[in-house]
N, C-alpha and C positions, 0 to 999 in steps of 0.2 A: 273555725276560722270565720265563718261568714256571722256565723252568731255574735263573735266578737267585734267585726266590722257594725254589725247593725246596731249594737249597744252603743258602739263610740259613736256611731251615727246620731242617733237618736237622745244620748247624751249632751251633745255638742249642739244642742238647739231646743228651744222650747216645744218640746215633742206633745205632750199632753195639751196643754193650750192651743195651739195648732192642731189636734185632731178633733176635738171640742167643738173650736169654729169650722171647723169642715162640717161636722156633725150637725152642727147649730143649723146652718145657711142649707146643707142638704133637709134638714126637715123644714126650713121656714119654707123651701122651692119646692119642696113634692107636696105640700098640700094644695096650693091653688092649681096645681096641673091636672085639672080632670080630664076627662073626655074633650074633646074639641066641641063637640054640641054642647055642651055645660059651659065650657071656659067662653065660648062668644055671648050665651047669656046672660056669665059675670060681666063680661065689658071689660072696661078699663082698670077695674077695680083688683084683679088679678095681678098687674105690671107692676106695681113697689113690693108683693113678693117677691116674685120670680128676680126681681133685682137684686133685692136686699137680698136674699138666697145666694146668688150668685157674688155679690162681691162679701159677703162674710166667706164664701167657699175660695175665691181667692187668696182672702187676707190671714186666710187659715194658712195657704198654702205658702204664701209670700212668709211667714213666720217662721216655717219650716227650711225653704232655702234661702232666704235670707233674716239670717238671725239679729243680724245689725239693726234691722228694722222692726224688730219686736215690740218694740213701745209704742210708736206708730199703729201698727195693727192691733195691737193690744185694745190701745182709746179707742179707734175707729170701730171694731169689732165689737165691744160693751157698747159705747153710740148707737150704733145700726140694732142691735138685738134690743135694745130700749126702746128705738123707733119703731122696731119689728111691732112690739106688744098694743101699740094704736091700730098701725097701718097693715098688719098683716094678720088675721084672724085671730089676736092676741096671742100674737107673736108665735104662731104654731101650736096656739092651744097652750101657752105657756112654757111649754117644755125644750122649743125653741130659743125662749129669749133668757130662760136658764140656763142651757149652756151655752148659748152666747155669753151672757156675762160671767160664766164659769172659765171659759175659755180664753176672753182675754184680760181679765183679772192673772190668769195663768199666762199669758205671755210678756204683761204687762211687770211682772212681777219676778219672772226668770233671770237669772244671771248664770253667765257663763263661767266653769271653774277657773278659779286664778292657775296659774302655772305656779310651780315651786320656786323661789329664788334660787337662782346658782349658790352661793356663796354663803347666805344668810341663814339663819337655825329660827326655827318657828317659837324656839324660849322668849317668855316674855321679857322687855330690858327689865334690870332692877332699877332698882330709885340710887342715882347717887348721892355719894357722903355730903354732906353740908362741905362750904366752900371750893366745888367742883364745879364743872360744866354738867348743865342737864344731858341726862341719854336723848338721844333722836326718839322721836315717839311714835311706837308702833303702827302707824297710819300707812297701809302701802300705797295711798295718794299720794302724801306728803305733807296732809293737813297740821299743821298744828294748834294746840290747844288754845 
């Protein structure tokens, strides 16, 4: 029961992209946290990790409960893991701002399942006979051709 609660969970939302950037922003922000004698040494130069760290750990998480915003955090999260690779020790030694851009490539990229129509059969229409009306076309927007 709870295994299949945390599936539907985890289904229901760009889970992997989302844990990606968590992942990302958690290694961009633990590298410049040394010791406190070390980090006043760094100076100022330490504060666009520890940021960038912190809001890709956000935007991991904002992805996770709210899914609507996915694409959103998506950009912003490849953005920031790009910026990371100047401004923050390249970007965590690089491994950082790879999965940054692993992660919201992944959320950027996620869709939610469609539900099943009530009514409707997933067969494709056929073509109809010459001097008939077109079938409606398969598009469950409503796009047409």
């Amino acid at each position: 029961m709870l295994l299949s609660r945390w599936r539907r969970w985890r289904r229901g939302r760009p889970f992997w992209g989302g844990l990606f950037a968590v992942l990302a922003g958690a290694w961009i922000c633990v590298l410049p946290l040394a010791p406190l004698k070390i980090m006043l040494q760094q100076g100022i130069a330490g504060i666009p990790s520890v940021l960038m760290g912190i809001i890709m750990i956000v935007l991991g998480l904002t992805a996770w409960l709210s899914p609507r915003q996915r694409a959103l955090a998506g950009v912003l999260t490849t953005l920031i893991a790009t910026a990371a690779l100047v401004l923050s020790n390249l970007g965590g030694f690089l491994i950082g701002t790879l999965l940054g851009i692993l992660g919201g490539g992944l959320m950027f990229a996620w869709q939610p399942y469609a539900a099943p129509r009530a009514g409707g059969s997933a067969a494709p229409a056929r073509p109809s006979p010459a001097g008939t009306s077109p079938a409606p076309h398969p598009d469950p927007q409503g796009a047409q051709p």
